[in-house]
N, C-alpha and C positions, 0 to 999 in steps of 0.2 A: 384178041377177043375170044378165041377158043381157050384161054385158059381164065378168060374170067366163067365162061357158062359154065367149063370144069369146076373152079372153086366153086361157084352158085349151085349147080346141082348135089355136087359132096356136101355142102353145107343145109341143104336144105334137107334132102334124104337124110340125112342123120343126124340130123337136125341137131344142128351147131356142134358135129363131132360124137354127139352123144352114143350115136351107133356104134361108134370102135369101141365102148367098152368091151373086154375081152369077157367078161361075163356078166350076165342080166341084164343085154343092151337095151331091150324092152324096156326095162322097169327104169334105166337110164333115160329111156327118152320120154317114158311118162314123167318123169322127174324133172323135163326142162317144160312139160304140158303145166306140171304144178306153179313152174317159175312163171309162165304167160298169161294164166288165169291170176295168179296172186299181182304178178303187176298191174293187171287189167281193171282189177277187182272196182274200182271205181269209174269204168268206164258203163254207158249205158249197156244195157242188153243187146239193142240195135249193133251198136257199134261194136261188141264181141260177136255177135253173129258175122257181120259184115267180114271179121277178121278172119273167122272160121272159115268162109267162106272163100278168101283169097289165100289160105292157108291152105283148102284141099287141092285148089287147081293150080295152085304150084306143086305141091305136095303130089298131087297125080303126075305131074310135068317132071317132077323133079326124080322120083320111081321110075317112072318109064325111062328116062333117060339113063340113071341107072342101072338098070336092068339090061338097056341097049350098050353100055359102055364095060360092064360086067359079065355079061353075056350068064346071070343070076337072074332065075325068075321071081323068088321070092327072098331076096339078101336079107340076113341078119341084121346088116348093117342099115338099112332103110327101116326107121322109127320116127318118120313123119306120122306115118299111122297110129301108132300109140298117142303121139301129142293129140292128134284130132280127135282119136277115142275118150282119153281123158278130158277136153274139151269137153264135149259131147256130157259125158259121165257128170259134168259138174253143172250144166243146163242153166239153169234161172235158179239154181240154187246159191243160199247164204254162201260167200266167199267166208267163213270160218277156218277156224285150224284143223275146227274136230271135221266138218263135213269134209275138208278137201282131202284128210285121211282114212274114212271111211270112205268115199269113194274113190281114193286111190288104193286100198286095199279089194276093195270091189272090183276097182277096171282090168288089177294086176287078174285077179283071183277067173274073172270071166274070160279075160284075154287069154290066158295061160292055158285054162282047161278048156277050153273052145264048146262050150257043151251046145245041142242043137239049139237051136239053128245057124248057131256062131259058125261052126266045124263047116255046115255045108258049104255055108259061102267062102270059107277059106278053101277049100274045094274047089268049090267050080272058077274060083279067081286064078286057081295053078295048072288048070286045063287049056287053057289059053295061050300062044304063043306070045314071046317077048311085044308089047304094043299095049295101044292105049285101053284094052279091054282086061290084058293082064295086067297092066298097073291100079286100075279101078280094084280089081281082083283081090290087091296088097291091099289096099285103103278097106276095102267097103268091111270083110270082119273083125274090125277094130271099130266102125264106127259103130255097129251092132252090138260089139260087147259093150262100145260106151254109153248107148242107148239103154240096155239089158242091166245097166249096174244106175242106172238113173233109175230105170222103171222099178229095182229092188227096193231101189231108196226109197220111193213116192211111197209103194207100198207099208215097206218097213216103218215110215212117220208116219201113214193112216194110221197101219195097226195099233201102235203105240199112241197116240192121240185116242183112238177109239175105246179102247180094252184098258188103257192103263192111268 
């Protein structure tokens, strides 16, 4: 049994391995965020929220534990966060080619450079010892930047609709 939670936690936190890449695990595990949305893409909105929603609290479950078996408060290798970011980043938006790469250069591009208010919360998430307030910690500035590169988007198609 302890080596199925082990494989279930490694799998989940890096979601399906994507962490170990040896560089740009992030933008790795944004990349399995694009595979869940694009298989989804014909599911209700309901029913991707619902997903999301058992995706962070494993995702949380799956971090923490992590973090407790690594004795790593913020691991590389844990990019469940990115998939929910990008998640997040892709909203009630058209599942197209062009939007899921506009907002996968967005999610990378907010995630990356953590700009305020991103940054704090990546902050205050690594001041916290290993437990379920610094797993939240990992999670919550990725869902922000995936929030932060929706809300560019909304923008970005007002303007262009209005002005052009």
């Amino acid at each position: 049994m302890q080596n199925l939670k082990s494989f279930l936690v490694t799998f989940i936190a890096t979601a399906a391995g994507s962490g170990f890449t040896p560089k740009a695990p992030g933008t790795a595990g944004t990349v399995v965020g694009v595979g869940i949305i694009y298989f989804t893409r014909d599911w209700s909105y309901a029913s991707q929220g619902l997903l999301w929603l058992a995706l962070f609290f494993v995702g949380w479950w799956a971090s923490w534990e992590w973090s407790i078996k690594t004795q790593a408060k913020d691991s590389q290798k844990i990019v469940i966060d990115e998939v929910l970011g990008y998640m997040l980043a892709m909203g009630m938006l058209p599942r197209t080619a062009t939007i899921m790469l506009i907002q996968f250069i967005l999610f990378r591009l907010f995630d990356s450079l953590k700009p305020p208010p991103i940054r704090q919360f990546d902050l205050w998430g690594k001041k916290f010892e290993i437990g379920p307030w610094q797993s939240v910690g990992v999670i919550v500035d990725d869902i922000l930047a995936g929030l932060v590169s929706l809300g560019v988007f909304l923008l970005g198609q007002y303007l262009v609709q209005r002005f052009f």
